[in-house]
mmCIF file of the N, C-alpha and C atoms, coordinates in Angstrom:
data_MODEL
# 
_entry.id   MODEL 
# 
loop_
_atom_site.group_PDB 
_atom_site.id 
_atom_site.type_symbol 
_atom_site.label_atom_id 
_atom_site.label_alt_id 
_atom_site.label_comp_id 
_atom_site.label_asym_id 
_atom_site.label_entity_id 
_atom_site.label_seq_id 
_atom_site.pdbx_PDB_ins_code 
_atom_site.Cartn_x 
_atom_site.Cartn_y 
_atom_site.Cartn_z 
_atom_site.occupancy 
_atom_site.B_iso_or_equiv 
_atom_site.pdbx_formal_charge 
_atom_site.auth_seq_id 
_atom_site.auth_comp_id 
_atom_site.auth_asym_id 
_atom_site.auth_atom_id 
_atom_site.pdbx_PDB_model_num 
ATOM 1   N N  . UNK A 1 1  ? -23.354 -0.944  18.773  1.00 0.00 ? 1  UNK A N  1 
ATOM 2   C CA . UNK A 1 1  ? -22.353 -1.177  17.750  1.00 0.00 ? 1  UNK A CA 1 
ATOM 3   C C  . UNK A 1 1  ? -21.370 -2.240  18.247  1.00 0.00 ? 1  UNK A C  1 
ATOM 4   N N  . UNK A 1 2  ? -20.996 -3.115  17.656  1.00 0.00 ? 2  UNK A N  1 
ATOM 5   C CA . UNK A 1 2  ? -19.668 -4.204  17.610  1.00 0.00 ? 2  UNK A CA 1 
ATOM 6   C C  . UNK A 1 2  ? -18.667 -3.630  17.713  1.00 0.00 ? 2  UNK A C  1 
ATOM 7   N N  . UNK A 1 3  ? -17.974 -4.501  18.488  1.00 0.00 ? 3  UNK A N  1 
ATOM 8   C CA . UNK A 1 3  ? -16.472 -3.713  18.131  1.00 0.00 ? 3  UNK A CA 1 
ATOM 9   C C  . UNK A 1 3  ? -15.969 -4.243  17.013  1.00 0.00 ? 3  UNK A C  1 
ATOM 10  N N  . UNK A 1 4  ? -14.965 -3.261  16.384  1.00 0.00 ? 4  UNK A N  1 
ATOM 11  C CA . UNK A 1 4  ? -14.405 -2.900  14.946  1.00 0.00 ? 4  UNK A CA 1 
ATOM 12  C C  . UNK A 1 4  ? -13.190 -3.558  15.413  1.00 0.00 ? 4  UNK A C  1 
ATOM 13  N N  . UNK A 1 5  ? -12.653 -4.411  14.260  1.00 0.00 ? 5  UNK A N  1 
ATOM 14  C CA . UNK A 1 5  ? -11.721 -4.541  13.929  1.00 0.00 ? 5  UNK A CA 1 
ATOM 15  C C  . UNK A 1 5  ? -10.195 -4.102  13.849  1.00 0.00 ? 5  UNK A C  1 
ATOM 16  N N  . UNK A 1 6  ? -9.472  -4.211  13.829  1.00 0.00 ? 6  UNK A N  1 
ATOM 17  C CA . UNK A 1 6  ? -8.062  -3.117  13.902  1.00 0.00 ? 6  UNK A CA 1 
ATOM 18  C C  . UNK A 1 6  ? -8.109  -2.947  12.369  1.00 0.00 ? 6  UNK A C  1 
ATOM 19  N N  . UNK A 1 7  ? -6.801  -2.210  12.052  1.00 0.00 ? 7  UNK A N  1 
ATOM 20  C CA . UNK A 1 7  ? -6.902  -1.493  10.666  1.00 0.00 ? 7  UNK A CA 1 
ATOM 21  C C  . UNK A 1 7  ? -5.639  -2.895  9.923   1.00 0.00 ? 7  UNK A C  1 
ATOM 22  N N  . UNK A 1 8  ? -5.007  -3.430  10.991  1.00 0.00 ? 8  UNK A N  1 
ATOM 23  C CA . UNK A 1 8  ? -4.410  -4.399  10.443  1.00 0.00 ? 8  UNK A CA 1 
ATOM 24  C C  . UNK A 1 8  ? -4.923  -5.836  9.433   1.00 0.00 ? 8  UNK A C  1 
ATOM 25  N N  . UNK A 1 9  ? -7.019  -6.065  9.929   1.00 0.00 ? 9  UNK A N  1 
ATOM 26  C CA . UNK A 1 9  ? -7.251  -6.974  9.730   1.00 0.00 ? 9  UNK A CA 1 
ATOM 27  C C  . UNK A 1 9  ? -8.141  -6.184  8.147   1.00 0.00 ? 9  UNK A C  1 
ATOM 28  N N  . UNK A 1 10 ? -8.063  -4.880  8.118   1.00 0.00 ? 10 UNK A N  1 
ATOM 29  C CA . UNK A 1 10 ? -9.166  -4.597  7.082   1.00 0.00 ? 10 UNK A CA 1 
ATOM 30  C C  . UNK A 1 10 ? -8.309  -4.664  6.383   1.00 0.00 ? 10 UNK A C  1 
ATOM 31  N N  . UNK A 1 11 ? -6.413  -3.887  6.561   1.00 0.00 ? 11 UNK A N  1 
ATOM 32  C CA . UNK A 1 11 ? -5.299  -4.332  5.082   1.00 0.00 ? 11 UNK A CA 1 
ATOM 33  C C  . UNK A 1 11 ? -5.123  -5.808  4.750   1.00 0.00 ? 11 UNK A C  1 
ATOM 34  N N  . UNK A 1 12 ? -4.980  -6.413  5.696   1.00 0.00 ? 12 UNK A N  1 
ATOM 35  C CA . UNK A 1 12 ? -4.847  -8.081  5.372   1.00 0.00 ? 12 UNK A CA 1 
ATOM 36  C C  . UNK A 1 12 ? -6.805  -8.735  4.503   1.00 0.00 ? 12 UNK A C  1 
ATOM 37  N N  . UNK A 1 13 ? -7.170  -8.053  5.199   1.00 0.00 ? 13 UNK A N  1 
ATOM 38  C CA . UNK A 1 13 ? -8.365  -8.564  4.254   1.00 0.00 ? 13 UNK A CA 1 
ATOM 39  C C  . UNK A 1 13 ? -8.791  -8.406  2.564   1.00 0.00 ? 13 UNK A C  1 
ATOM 40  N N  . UNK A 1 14 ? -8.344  -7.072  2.871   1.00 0.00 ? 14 UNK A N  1 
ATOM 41  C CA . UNK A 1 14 ? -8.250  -6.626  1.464   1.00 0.00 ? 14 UNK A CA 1 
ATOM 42  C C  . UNK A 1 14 ? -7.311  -6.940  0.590   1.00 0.00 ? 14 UNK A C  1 
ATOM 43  N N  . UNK A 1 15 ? -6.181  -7.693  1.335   1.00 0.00 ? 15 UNK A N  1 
ATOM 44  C CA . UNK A 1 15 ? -4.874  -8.208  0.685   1.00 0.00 ? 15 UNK A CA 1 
ATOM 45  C C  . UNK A 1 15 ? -4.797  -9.105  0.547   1.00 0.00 ? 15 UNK A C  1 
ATOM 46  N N  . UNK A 1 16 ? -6.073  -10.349 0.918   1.00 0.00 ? 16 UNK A N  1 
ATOM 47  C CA . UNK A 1 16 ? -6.343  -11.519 0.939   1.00 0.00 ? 16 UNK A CA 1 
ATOM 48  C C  . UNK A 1 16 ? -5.382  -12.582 1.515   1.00 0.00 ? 16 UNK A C  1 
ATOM 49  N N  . UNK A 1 17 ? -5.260  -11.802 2.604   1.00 0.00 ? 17 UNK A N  1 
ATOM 50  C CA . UNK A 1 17 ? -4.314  -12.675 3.380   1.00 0.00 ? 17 UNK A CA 1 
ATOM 51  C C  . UNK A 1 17 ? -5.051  -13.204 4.645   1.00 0.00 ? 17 UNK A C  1 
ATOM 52  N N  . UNK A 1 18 ? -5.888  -12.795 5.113   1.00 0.00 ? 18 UNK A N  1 
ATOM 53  C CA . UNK A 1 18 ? -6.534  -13.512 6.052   1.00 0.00 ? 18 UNK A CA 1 
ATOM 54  C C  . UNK A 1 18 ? -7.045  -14.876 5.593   1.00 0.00 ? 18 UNK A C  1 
ATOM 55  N N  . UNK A 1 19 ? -7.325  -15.900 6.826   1.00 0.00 ? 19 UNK A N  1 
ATOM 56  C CA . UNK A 1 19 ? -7.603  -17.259 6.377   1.00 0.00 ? 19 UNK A CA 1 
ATOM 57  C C  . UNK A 1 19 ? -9.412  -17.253 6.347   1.00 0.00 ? 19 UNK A C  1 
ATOM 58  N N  . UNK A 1 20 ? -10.148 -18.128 6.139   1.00 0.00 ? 20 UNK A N  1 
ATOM 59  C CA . UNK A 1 20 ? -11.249 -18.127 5.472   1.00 0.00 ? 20 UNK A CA 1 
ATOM 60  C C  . UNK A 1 20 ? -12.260 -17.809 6.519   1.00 0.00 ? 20 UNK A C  1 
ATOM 61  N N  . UNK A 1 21 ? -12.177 -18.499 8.051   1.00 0.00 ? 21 UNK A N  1 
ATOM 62  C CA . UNK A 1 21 ? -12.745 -17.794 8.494   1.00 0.00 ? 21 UNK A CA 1 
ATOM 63  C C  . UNK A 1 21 ? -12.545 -16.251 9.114   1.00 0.00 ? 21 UNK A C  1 
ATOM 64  N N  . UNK A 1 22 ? -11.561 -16.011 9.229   1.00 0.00 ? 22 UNK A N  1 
ATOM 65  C CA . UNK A 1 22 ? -11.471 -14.495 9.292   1.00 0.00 ? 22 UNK A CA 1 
ATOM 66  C C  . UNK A 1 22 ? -11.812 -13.471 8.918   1.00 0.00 ? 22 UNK A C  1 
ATOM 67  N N  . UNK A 1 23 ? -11.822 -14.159 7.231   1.00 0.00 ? 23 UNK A N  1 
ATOM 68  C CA . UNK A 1 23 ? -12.312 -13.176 6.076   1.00 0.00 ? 23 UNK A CA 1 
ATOM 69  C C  . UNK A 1 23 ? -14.194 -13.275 6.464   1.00 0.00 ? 23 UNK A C  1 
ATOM 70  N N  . UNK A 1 24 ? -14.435 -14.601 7.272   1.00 0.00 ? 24 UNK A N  1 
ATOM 71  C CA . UNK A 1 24 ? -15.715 -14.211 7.078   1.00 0.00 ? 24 UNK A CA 1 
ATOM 72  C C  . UNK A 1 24 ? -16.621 -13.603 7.856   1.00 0.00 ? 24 UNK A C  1 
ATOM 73  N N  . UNK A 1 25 ? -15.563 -13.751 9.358   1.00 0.00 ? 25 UNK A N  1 
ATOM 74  C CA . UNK A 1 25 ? -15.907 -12.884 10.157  1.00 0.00 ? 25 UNK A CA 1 
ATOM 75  C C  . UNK A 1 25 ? -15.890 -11.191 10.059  1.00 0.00 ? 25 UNK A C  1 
ATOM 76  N N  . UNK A 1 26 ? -14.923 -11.104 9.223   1.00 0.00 ? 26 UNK A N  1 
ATOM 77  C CA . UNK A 1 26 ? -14.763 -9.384  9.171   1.00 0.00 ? 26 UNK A CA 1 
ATOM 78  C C  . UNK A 1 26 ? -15.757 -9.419  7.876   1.00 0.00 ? 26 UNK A C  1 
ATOM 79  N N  . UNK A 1 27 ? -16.700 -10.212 7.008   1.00 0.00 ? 27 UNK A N  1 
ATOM 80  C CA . UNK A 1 27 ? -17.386 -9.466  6.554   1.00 0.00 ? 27 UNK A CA 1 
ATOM 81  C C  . UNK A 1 27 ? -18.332 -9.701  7.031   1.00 0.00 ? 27 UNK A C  1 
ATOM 82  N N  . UNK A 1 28 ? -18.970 -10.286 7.722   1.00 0.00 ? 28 UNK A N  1 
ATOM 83  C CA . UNK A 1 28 ? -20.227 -10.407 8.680   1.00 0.00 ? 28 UNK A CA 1 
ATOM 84  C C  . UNK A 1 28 ? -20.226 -8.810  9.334   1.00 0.00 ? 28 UNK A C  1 
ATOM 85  N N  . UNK A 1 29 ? -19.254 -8.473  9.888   1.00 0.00 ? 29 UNK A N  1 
ATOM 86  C CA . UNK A 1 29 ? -18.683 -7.702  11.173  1.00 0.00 ? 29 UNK A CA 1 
ATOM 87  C C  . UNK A 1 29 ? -19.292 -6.384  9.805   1.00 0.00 ? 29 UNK A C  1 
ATOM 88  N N  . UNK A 1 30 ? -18.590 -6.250  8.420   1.00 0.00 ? 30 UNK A N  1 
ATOM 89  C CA . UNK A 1 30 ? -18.812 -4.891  7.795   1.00 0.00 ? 30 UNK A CA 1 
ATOM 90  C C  . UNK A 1 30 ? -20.315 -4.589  7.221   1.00 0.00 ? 30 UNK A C  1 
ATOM 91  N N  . UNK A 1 31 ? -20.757 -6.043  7.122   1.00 0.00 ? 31 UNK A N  1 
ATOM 92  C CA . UNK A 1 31 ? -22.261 -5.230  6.487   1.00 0.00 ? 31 UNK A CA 1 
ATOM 93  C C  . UNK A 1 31 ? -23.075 -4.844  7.486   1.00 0.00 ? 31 UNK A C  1 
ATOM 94  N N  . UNK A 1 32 ? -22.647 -5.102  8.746   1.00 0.00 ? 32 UNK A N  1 
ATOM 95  C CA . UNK A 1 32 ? -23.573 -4.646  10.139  1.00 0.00 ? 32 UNK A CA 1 
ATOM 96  C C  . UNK A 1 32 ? -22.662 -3.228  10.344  1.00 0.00 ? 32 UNK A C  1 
ATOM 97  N N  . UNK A 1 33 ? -21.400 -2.937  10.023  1.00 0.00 ? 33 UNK A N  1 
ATOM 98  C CA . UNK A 1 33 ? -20.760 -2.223  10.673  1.00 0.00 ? 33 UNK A CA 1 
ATOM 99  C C  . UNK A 1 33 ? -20.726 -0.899  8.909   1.00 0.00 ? 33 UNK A C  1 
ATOM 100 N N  . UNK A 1 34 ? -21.204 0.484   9.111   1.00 0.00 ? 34 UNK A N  1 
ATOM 101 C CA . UNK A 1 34 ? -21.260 1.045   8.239   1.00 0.00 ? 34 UNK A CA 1 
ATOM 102 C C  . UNK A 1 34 ? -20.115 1.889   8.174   1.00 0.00 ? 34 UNK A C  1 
ATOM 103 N N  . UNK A 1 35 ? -19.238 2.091   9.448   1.00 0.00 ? 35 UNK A N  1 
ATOM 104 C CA . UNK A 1 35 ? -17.806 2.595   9.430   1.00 0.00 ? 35 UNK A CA 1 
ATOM 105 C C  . UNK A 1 35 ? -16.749 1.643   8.561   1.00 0.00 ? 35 UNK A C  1 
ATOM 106 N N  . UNK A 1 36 ? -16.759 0.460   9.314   1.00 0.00 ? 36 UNK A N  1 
ATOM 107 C CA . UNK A 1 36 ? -16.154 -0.906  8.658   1.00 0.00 ? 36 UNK A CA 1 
ATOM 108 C C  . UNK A 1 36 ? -16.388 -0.854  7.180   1.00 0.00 ? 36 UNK A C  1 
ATOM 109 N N  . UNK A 1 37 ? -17.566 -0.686  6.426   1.00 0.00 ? 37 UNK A N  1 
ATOM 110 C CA . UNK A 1 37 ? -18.085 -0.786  5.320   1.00 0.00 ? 37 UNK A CA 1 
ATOM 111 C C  . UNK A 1 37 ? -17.780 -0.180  4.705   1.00 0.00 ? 37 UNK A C  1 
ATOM 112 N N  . UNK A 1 38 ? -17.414 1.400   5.073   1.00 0.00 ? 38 UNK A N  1 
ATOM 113 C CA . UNK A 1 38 ? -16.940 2.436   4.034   1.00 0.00 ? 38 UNK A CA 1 
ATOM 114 C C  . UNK A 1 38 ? -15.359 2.723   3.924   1.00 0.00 ? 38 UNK A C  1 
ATOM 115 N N  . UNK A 1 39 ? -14.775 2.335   5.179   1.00 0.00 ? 39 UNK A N  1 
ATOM 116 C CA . UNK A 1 39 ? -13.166 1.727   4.727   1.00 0.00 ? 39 UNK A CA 1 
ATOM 117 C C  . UNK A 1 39 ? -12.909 0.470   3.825   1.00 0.00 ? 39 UNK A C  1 
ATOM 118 N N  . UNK A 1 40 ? -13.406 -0.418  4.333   1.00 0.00 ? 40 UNK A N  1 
ATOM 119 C CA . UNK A 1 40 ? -13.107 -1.295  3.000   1.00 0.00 ? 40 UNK A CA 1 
ATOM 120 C C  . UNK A 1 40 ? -13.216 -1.161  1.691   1.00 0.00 ? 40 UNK A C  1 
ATOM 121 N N  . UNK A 1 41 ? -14.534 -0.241  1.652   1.00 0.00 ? 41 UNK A N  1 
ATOM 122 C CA . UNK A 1 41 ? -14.672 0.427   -0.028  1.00 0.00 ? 41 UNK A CA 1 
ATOM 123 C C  . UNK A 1 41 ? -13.743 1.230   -0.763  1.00 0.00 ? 41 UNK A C  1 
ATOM 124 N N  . UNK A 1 42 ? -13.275 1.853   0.520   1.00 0.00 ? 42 UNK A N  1 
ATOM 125 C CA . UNK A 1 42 ? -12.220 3.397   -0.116  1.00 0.00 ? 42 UNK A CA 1 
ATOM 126 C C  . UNK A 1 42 ? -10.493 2.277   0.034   1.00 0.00 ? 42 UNK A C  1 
ATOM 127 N N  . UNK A 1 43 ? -10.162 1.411   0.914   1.00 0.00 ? 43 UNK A N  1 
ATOM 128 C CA . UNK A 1 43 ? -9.081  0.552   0.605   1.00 0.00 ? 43 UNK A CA 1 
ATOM 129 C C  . UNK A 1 43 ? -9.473  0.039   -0.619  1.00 0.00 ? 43 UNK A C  1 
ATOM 130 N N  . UNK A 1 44 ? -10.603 -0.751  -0.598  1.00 0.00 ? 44 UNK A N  1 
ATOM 131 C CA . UNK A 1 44 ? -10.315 -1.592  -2.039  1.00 0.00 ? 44 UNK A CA 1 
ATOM 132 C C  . UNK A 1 44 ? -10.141 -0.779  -2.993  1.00 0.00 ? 44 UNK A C  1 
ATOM 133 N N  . UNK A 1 45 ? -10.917 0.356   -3.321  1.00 0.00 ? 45 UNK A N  1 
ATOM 134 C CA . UNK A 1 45 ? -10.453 1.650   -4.193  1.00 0.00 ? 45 UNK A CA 1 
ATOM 135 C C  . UNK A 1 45 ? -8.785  1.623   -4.439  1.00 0.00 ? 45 UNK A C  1 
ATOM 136 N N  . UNK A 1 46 ? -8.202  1.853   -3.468  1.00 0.00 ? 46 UNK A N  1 
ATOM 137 C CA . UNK A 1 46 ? -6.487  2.439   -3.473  1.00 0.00 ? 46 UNK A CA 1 
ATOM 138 C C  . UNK A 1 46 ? -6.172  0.833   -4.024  1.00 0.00 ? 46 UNK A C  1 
ATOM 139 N N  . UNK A 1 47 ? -6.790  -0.343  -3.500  1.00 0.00 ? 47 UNK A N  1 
ATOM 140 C CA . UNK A 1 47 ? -5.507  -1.253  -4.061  1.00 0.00 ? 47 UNK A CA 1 
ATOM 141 C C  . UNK A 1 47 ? -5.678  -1.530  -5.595  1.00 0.00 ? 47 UNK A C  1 
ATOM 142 N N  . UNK A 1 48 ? -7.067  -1.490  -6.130  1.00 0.00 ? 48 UNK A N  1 
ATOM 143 C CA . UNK A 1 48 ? -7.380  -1.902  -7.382  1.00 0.00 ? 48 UNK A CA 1 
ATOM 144 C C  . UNK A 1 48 ? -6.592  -0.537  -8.493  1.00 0.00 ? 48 UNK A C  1 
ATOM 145 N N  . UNK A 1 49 ? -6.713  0.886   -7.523  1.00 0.00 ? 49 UNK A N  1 
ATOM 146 C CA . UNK A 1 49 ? -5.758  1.926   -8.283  1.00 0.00 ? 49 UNK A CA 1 
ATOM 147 C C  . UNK A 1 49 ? -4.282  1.400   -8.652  1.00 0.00 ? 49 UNK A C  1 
ATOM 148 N N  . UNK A 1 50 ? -3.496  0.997   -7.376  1.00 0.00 ? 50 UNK A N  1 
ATOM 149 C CA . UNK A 1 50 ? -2.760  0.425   -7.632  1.00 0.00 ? 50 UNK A CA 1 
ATOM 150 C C  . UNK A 1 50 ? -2.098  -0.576  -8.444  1.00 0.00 ? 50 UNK A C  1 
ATOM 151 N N  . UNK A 1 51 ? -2.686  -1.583  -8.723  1.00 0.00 ? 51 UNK A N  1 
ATOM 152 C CA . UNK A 1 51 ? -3.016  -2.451  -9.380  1.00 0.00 ? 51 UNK A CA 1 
ATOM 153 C C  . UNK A 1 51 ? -2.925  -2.039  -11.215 1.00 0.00 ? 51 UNK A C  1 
ATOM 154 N N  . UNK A 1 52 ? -3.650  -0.971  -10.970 1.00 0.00 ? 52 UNK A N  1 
ATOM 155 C CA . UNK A 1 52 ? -4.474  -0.658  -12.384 1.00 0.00 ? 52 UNK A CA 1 
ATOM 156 C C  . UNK A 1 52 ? -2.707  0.275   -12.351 1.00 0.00 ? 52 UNK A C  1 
ATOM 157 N N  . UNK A 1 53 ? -2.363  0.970   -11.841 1.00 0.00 ? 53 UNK A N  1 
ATOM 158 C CA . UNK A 1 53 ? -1.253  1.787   -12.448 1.00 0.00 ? 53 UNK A CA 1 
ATOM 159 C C  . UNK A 1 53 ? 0.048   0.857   -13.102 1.00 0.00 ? 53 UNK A C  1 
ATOM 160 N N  . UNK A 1 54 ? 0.831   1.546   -13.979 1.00 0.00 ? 54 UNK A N  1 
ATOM 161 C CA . UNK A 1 54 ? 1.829   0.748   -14.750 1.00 0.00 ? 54 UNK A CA 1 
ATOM 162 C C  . UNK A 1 54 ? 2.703   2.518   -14.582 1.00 0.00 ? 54 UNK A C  1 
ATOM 163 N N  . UNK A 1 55 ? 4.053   2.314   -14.110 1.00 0.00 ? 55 UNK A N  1 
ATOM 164 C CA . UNK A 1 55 ? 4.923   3.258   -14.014 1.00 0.00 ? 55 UNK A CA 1 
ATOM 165 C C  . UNK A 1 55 ? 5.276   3.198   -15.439 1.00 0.00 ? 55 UNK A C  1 
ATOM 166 N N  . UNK A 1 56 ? 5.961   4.061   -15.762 1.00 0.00 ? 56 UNK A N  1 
ATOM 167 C CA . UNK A 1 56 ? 6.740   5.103   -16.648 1.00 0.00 ? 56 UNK A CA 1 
ATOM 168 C C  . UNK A 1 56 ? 8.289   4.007   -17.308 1.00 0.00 ? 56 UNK A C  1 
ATOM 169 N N  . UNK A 1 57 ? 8.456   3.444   -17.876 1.00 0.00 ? 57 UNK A N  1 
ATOM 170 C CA . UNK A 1 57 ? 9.579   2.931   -18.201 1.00 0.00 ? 57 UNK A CA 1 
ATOM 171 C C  . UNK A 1 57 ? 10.736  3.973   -18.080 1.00 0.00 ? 57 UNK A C  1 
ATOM 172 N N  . UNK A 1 58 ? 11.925  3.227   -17.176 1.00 0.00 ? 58 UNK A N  1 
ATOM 173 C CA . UNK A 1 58 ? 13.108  4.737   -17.333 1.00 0.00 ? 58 UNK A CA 1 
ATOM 174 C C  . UNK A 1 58 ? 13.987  4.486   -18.273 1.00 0.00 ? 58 UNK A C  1 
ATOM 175 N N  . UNK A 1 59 ? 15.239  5.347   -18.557 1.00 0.00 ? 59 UNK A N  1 
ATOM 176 C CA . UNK A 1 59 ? 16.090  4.971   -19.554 1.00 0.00 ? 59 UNK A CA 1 
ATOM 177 C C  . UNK A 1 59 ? 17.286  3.948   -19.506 1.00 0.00 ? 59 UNK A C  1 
ATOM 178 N N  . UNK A 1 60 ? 17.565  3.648   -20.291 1.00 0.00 ? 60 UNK A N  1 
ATOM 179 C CA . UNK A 1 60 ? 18.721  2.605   -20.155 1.00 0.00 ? 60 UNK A CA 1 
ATOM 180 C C  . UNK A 1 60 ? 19.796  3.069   -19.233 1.00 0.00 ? 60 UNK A C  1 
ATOM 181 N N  . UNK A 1 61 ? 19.800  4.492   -19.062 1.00 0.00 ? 61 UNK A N  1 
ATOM 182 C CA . UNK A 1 61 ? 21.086  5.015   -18.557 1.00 0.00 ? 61 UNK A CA 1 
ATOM 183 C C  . UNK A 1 61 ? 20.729  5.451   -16.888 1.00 0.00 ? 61 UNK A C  1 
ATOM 184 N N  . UNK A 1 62 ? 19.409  5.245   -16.277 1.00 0.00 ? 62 UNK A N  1 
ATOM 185 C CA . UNK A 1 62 ? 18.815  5.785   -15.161 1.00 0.00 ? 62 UNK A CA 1 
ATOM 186 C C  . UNK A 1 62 ? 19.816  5.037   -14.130 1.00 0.00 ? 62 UNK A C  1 
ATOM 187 N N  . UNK A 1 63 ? 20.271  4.035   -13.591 1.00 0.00 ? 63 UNK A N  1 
ATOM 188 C CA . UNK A 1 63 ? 20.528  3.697   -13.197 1.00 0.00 ? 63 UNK A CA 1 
ATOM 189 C C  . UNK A 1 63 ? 22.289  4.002   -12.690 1.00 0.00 ? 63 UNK A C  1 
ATOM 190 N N  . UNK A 1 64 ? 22.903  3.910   -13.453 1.00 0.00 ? 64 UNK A N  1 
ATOM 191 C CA . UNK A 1 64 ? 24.295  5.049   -14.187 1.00 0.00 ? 64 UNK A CA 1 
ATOM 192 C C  . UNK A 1 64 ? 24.171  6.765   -13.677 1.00 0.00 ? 64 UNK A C  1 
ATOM 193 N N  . UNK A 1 65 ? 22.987  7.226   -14.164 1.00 0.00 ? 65 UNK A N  1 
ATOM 194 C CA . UNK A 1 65 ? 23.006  8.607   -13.713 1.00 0.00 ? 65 UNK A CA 1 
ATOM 195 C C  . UNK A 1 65 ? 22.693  8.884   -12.337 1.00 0.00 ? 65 UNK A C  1 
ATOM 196 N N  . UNK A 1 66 ? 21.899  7.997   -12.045 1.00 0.00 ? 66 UNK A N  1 
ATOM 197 C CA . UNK A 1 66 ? 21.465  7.898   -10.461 1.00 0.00 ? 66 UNK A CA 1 
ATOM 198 C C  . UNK A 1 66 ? 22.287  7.744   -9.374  1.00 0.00 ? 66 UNK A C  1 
ATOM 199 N N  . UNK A 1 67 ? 23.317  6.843   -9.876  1.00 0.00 ? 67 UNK A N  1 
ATOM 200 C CA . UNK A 1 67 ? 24.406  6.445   -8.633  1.00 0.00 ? 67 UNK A CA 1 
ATOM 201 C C  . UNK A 1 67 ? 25.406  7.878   -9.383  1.00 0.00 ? 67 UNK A C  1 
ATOM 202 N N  . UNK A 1 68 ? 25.556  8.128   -9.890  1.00 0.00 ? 68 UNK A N  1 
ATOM 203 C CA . UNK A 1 68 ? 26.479  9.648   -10.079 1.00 0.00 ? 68 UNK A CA 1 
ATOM 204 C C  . UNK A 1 68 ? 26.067  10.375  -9.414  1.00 0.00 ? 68 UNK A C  1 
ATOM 205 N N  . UNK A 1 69 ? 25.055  10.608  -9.341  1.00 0.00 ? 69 UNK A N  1 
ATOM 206 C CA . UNK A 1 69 ? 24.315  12.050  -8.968  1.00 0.00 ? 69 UNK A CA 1 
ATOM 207 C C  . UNK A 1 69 ? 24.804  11.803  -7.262  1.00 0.00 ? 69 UNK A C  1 
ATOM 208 N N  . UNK A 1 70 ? 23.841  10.484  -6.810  1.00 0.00 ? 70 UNK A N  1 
ATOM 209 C CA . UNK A 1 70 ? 24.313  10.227  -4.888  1.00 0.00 ? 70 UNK A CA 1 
ATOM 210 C C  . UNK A 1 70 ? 26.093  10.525  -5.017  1.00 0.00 ? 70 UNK A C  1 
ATOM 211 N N  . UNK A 1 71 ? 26.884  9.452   -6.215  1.00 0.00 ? 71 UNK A N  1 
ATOM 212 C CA . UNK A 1 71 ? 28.347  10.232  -5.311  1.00 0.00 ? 71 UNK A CA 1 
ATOM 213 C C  . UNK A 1 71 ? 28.341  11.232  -5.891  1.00 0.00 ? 71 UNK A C  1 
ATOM 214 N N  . UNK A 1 72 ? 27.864  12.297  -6.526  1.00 0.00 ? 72 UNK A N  1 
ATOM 215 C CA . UNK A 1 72 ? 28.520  13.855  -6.394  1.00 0.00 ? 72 UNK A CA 1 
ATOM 216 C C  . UNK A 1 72 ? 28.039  14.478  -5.294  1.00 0.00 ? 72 UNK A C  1 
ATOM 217 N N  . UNK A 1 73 ? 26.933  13.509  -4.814  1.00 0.00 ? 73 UNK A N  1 
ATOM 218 C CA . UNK A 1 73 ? 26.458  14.661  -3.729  1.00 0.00 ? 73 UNK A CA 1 
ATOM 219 C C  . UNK A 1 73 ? 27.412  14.232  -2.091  1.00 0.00 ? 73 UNK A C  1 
ATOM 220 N N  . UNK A 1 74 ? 27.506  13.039  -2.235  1.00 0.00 ? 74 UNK A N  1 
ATOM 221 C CA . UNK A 1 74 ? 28.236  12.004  -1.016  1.00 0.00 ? 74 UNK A CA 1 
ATOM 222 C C  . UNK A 1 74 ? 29.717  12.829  -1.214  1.00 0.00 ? 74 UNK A C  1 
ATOM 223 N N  . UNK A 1 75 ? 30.332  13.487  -2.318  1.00 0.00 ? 75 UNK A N  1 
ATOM 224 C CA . UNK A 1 75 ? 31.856  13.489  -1.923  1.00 0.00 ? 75 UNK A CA 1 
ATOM 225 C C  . UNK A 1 75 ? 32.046  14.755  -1.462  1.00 0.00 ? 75 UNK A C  1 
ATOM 226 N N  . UNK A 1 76 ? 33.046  14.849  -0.455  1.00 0.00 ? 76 UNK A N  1 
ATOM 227 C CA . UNK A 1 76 ? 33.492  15.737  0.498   1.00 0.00 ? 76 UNK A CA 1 
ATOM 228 C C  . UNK A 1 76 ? 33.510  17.179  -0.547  1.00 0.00 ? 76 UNK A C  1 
ATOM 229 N N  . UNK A 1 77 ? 33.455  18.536  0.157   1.00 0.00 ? 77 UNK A N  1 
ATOM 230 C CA . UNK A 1 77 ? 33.597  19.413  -1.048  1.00 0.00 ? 77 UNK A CA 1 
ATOM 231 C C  . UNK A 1 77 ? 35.038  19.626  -1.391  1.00 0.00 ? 77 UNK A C  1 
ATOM 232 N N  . UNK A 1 78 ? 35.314  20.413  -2.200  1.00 0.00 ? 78 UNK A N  1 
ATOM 233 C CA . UNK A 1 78 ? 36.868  20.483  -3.013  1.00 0.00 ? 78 UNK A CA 1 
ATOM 234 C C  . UNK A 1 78 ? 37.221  21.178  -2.287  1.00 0.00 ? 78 UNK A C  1 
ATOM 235 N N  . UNK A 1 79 ? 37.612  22.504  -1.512  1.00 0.00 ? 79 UNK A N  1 
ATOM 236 C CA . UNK A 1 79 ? 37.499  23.162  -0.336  1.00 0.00 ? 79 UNK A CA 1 
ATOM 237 C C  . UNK A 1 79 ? 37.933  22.833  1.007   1.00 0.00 ? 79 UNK A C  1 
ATOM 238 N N  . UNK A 1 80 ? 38.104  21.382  1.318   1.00 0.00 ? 80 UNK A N  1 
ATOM 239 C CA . UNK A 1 80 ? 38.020  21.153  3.138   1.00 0.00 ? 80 UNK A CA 1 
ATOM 240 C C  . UNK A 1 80 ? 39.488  20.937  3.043   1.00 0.00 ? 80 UNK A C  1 
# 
């Protein structure tokens, strides 16, 4: 077996940030390598999930209620 790659070059690969030969070395490296091969499948999985998700629109007022909520919780109690 070859040695494998770090996990840094399979996120950058999949993130298309590696430069051209890099990318082509790590896929040379995965179709020989069947460990290599089945992480890249299950990353590309999570990023294309990603990708594919669209959050929840919040309300006009989320932002307003949000910083209330941190200072009620941030202020000293009535008590000290």
């Amino acid at each position: 077996m070859t040695h494998c790659p770090t996990a840094d070059v399979l996120l950058d690969y999949v993130a298309g940030s590696l430069n051209a030969a890099q990318a082509a070395g790590f896929e040379r490296h995965a179709k020989e390598c069947s460990r290599c091969d089945a992480l890249l499948a299950s990353q590309a999985a999570v990023w294309r999930g990603l990708d594919e998700w669209k959050p929840e629109p919040v309300s006009a007022g989320f932002n307003r209620e949000l910083w209330r909520r941190i200072d009620a919780e941030a202020a000293p109690p009535l008590w000290s």
